[in-house]
Structures are given as structure tokens and as C-alpha cells.
N, C-alpha and C positions, 0 to 999 in steps of 0.2 A: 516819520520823515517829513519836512516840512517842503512845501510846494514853492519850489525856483520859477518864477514865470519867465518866457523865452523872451533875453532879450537882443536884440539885432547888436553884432558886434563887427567895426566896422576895421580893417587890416590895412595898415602901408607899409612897406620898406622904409628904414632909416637909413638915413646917409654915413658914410663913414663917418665923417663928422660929428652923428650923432649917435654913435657907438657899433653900426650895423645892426643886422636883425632885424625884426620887424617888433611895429607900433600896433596894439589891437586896442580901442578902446568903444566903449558905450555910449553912443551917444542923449540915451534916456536916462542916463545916470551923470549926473557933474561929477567930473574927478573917477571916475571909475575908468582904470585904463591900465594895460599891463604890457610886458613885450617876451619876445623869445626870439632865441636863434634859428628859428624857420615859420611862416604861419599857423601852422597847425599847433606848434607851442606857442605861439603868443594866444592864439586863440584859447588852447585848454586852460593859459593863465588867466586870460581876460575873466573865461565863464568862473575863475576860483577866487578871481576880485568881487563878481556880483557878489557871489555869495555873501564876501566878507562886508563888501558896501551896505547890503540888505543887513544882515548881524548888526553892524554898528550906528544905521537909521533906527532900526528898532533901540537899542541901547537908549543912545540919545533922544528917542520918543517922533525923531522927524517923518514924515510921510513917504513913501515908497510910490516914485512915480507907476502907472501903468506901463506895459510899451506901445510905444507910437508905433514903432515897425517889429514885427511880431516875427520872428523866424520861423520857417513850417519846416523846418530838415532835422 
């Protein structure tokens, strides 16, 4: 199994407007970002974006930032 490094995922609410639910994204990562109908699912989507963001940097050969803010939980 390949080693996921912990990275800080950051959670807002969306506006009606912007479909409701909540916004989770990465901020160590451009473009990595997901949502769900309560925090805790946008969160479990978020960490199943790293993953995929991580898969597709290697793919394409780009570098894999470190994390700046490191979660300890």
C-alpha cells in the first residue's frame, strides 16, 4: 500500500446558491477539492481526491507538493 501523507483539508458551507452542502478542499494541492451533503462527507471526498490528485501527478510525472499544515488526528 502506498503511503498518503496527511494533508490539512480545509471545510465551508455552500450557499443555496451554490448548490448547498459543503465545500472541502486542499489547500497544498491546486485544484484538489471536493463536497458532500454534510462535513464529514465532503471531508471523506476530499481525502479520496488526494488520493486521485496524488495518482494523476505521478502519471503525468509533476512533483507532489509536501504538506505545509500537516494534520495530527
Amino acid at each position: 500500500m502506498t503511503y498518503i501523507p496527511k494533508y490539512q483539508i480545509e471545510v465551508r458551507p455552500l450557499t443555496p446558491e451554490e448548490g448547498g452542502g459543503y465545500l472541502a478542499w486542499v489547500p497544498d494541492l491546486p485544484g484538489c477539492m471536493s463536497d458532500g451533503n454534510t462535513p464529514i462527507e465532503a471531508v471523506a471526498n476530499a481525502q479520496q481526491a488526494i488520493i486521485e490528485w496524488i495518482e494523476e501527478a505521478n502519471r503525468l510525472g509533476e512533483p507532489i507538493p509536501e504538506p505545509m499544515r500537516v494534520m495530527t488526528a
